[in-house]
PDB file with SEQRES, HELIX, SHEET and CRYST1 records, atoms N, CA, C and O in Angstrom:
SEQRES   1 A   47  UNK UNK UNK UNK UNK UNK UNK UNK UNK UNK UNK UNK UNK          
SEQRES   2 A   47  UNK UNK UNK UNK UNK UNK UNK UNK UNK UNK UNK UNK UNK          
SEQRES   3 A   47  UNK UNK UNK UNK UNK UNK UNK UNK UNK UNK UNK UNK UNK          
SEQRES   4 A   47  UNK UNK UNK UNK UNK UNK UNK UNK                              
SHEET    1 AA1 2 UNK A   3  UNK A   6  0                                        
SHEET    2 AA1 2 UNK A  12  UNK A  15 -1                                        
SHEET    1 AA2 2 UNK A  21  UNK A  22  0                                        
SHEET    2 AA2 2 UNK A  32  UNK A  33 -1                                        
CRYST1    1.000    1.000    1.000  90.00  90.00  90.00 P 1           1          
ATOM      1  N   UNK A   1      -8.359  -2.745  -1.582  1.00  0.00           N  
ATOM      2  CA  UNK A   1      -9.525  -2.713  -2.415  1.00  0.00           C  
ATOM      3  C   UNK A   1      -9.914  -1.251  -2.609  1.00  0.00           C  
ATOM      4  O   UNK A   1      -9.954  -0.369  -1.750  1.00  0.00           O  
ATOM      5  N   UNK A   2     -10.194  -1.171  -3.919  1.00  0.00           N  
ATOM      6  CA  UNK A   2     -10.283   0.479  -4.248  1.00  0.00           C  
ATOM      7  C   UNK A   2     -11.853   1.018  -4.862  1.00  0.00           C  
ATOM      8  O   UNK A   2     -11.740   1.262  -6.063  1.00  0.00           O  
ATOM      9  N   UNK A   3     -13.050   1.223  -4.428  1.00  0.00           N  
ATOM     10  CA  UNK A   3     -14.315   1.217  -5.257  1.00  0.00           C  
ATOM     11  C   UNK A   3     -14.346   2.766  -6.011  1.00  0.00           C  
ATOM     12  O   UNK A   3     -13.844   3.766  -5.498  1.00  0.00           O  
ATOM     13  N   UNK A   4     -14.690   2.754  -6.668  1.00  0.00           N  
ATOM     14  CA  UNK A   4     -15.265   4.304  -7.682  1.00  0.00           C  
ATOM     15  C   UNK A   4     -16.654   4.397  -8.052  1.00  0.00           C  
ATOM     16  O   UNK A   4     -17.130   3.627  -8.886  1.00  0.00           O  
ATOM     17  N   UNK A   5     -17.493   5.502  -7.350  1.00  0.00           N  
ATOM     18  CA  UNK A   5     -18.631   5.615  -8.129  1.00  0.00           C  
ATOM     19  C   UNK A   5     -18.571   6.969  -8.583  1.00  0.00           C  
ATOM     20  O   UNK A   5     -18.087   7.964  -8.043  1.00  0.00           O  
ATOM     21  N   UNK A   6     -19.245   6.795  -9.848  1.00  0.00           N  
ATOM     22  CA  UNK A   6     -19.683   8.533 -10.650  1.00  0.00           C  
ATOM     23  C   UNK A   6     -21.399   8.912  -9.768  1.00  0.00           C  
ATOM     24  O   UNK A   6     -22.460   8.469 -10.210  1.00  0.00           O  
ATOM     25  N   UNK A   7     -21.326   9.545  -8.859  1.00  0.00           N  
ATOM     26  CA  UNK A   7     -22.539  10.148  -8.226  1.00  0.00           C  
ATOM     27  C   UNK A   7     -23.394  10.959  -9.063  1.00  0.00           C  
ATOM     28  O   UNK A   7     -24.622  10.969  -8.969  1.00  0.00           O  
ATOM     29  N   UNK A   8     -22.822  11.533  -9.757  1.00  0.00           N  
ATOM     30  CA  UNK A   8     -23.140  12.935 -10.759  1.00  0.00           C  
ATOM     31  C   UNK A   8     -21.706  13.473 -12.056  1.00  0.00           C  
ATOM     32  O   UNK A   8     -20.519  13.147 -12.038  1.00  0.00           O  
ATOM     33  N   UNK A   9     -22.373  14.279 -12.948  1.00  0.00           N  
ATOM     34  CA  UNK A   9     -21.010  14.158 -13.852  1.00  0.00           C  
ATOM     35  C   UNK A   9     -20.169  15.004 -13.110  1.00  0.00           C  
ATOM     36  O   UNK A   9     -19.062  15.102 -13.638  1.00  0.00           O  
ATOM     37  N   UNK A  10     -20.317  15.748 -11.917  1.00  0.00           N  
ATOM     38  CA  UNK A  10     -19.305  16.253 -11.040  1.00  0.00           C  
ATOM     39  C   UNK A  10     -18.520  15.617 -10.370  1.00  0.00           C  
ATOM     40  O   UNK A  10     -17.298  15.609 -10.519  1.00  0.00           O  
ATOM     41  N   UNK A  11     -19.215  14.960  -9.480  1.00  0.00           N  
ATOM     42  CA  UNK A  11     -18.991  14.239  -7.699  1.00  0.00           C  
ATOM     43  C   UNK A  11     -18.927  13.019  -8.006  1.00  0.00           C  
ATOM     44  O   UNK A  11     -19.926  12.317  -8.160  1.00  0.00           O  
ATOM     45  N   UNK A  12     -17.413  12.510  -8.166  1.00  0.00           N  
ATOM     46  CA  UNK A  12     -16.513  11.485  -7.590  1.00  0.00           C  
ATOM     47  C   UNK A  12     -16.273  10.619  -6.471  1.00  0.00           C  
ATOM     48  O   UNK A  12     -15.172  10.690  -5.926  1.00  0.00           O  
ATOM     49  N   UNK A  13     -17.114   9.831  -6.053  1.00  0.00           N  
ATOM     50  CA  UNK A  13     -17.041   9.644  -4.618  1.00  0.00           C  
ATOM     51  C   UNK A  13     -16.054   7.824  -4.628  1.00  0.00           C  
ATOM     52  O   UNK A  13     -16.575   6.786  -5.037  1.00  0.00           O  
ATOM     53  N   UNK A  14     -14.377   7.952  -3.976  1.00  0.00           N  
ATOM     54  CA  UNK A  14     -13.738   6.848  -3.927  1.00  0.00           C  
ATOM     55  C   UNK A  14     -13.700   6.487  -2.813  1.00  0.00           C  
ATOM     56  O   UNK A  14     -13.708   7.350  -1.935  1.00  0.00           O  
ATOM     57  N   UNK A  15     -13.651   5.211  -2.488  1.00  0.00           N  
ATOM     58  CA  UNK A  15     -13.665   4.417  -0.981  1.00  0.00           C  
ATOM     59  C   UNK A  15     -12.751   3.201  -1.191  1.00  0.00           C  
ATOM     60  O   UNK A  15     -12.791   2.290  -2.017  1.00  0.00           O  
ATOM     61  N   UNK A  16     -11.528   3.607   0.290  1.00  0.00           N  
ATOM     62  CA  UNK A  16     -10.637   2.356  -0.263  1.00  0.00           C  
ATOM     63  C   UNK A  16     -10.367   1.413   0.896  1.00  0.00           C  
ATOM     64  O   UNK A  16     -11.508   1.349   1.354  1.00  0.00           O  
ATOM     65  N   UNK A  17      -9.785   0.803   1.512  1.00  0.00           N  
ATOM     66  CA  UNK A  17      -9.955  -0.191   2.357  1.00  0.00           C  
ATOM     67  C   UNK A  17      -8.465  -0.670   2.072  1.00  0.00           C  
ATOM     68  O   UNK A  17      -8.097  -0.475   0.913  1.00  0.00           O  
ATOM     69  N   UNK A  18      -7.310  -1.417   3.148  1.00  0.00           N  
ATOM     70  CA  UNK A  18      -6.552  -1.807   3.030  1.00  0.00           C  
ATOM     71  C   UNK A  18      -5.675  -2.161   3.967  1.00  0.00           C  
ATOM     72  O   UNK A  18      -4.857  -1.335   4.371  1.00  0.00           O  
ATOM     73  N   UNK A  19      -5.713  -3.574   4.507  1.00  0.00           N  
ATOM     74  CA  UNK A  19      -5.277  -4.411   5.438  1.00  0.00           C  
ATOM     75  C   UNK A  19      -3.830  -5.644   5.562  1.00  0.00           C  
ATOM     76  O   UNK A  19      -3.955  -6.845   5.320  1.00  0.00           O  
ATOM     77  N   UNK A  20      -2.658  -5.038   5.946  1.00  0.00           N  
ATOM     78  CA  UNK A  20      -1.679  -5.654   5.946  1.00  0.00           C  
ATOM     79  C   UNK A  20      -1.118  -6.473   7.025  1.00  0.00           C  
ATOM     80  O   UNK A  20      -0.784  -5.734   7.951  1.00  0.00           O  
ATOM     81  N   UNK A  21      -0.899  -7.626   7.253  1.00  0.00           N  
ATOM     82  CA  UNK A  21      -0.913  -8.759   8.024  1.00  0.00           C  
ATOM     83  C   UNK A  21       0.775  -9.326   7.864  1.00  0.00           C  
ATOM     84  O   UNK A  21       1.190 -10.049   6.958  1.00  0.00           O  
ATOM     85  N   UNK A  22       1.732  -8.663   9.235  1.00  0.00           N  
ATOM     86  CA  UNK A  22       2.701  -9.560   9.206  1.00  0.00           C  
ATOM     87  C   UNK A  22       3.101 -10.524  10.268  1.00  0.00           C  
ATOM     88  O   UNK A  22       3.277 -10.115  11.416  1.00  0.00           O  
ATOM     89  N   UNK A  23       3.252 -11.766   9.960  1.00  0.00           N  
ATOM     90  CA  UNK A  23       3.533 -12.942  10.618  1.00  0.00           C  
ATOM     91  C   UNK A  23       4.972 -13.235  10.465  1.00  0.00           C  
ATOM     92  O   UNK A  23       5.402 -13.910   9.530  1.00  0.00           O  
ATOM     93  N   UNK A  24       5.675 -12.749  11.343  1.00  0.00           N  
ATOM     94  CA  UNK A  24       7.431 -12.981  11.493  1.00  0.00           C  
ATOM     95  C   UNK A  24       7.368 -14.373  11.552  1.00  0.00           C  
ATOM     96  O   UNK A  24       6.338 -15.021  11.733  1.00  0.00           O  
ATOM     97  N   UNK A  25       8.853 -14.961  11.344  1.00  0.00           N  
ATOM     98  CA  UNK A  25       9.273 -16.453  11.293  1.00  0.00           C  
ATOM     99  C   UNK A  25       9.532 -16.149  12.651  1.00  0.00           C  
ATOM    100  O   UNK A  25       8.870 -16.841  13.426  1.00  0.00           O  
ATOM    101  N   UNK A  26      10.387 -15.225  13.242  1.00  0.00           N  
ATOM    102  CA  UNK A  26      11.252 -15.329  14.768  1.00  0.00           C  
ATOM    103  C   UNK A  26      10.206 -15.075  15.499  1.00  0.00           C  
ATOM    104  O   UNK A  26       9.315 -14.234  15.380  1.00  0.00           O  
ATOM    105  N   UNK A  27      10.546 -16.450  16.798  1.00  0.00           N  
ATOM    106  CA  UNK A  27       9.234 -16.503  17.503  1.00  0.00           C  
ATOM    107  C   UNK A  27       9.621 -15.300  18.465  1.00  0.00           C  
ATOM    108  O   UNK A  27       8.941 -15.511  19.469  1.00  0.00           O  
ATOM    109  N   UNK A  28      10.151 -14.478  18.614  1.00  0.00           N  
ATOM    110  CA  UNK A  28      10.339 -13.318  19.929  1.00  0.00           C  
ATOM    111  C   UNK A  28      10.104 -12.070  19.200  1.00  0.00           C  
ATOM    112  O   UNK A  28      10.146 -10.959  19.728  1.00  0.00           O  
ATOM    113  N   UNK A  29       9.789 -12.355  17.648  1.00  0.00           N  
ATOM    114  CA  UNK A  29       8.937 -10.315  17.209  1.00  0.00           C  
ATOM    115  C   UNK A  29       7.550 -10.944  17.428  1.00  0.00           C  
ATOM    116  O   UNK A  29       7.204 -12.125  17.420  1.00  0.00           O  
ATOM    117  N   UNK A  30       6.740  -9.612  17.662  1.00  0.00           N  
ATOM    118  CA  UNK A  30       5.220 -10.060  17.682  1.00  0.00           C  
ATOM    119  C   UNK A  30       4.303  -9.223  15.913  1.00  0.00           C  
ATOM    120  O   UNK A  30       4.589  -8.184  15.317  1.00  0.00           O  
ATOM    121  N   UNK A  31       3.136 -10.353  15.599  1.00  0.00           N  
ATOM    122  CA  UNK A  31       2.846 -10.280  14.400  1.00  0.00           C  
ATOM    123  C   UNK A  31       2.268  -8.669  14.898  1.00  0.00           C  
ATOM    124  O   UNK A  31       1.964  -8.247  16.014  1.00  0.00           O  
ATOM    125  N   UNK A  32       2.274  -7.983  13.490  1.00  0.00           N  
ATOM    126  CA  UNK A  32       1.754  -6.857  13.160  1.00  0.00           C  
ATOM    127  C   UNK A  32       0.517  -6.879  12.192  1.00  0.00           C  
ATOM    128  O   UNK A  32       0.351  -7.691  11.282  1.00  0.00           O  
ATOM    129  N   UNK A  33      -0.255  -5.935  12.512  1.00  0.00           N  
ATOM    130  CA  UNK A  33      -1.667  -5.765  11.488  1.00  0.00           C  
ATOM    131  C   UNK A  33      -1.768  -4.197  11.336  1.00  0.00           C  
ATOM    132  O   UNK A  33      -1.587  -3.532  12.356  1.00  0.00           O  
ATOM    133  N   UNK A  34      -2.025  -3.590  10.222  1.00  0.00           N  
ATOM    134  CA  UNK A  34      -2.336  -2.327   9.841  1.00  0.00           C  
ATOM    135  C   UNK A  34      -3.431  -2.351   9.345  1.00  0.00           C  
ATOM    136  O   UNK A  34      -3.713  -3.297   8.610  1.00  0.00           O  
ATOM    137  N   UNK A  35      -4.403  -1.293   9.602  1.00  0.00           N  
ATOM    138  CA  UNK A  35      -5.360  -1.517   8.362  1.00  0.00           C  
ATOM    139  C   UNK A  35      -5.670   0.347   8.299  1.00  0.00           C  
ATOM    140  O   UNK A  35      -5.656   1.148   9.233  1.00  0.00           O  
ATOM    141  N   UNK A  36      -5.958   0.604   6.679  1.00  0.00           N  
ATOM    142  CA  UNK A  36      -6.102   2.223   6.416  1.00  0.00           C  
ATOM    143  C   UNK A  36      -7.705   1.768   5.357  1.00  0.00           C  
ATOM    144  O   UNK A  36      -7.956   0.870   4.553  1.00  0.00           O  
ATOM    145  N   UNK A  37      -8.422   2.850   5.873  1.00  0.00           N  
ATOM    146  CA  UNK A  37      -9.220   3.204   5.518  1.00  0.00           C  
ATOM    147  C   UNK A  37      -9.706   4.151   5.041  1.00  0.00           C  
ATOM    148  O   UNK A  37      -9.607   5.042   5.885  1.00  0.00           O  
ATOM    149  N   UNK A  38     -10.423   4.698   3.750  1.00  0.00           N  
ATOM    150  CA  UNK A  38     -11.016   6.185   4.153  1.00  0.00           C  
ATOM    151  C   UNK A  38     -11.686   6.129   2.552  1.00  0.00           C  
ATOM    152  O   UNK A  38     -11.608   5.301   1.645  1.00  0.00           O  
ATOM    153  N   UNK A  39     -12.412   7.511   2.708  1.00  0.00           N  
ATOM    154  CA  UNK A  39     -13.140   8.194   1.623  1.00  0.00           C  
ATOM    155  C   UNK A  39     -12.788   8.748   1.032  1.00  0.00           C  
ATOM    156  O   UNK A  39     -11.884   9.418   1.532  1.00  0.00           O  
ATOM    157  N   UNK A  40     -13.038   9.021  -0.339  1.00  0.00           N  
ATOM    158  CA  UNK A  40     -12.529  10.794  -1.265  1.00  0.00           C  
ATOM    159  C   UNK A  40     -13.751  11.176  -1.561  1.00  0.00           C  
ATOM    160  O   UNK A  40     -14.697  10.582  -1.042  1.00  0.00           O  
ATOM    161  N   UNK A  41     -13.952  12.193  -2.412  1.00  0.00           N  
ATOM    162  CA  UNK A  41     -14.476  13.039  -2.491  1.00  0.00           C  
ATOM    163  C   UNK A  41     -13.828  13.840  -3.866  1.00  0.00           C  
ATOM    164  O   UNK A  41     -12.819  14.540  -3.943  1.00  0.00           O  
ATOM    165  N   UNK A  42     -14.628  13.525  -4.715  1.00  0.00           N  
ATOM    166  CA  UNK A  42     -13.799  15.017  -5.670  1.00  0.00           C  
ATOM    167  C   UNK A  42     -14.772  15.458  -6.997  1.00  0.00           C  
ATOM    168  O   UNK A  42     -15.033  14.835  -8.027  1.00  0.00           O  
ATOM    169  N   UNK A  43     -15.221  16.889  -6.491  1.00  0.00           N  
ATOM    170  CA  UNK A  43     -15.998  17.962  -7.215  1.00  0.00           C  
ATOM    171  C   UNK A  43     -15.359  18.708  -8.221  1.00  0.00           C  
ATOM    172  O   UNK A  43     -14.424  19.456  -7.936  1.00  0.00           O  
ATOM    173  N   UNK A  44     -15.904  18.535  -9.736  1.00  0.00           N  
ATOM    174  CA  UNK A  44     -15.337  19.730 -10.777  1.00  0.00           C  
ATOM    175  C   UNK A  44     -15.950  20.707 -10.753  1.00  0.00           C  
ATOM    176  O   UNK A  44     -17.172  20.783 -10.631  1.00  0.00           O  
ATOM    177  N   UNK A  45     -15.242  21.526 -10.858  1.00  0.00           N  
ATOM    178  CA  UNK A  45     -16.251  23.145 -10.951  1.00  0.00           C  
ATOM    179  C   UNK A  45     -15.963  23.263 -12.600  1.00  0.00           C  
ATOM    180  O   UNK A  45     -16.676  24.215 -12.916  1.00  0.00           O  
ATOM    181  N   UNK A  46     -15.419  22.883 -13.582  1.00  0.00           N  
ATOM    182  CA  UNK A  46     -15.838  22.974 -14.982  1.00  0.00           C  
ATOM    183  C   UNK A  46     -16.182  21.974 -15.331  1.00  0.00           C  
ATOM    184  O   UNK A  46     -15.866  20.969 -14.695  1.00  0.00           O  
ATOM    185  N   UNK A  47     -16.825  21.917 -16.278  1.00  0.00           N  
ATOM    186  CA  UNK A  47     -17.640  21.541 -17.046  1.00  0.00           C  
ATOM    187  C   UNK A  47     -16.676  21.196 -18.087  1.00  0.00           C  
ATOM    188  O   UNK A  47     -17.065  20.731 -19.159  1.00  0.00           O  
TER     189      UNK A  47                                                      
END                                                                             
């Protein structure tokens, strides 16, 4: 999931979120979960 807000006609502020879930068929791997998170940030200096 990816959000975008315009803060100002400069400052860009993105926030993303993203959670991957694996469930093997073979019962002797064990399931895996990832999850990435984070912020951006992005300032124009022109106009």
């Amino acid at each position: 999931m990816l959000r975008g807000y315009a803060i100002s006609q400069r400052l860009n502020v993105r926030a993303f979120y993203e959670r991957v879930v694996n469930k093997p068929v073979i019962s002797t791997s064990f399931p895996e979960r990832h999850s990435n998170i984070g912020i951006s940030l992005r300032f124009t200096l022109t106009q």
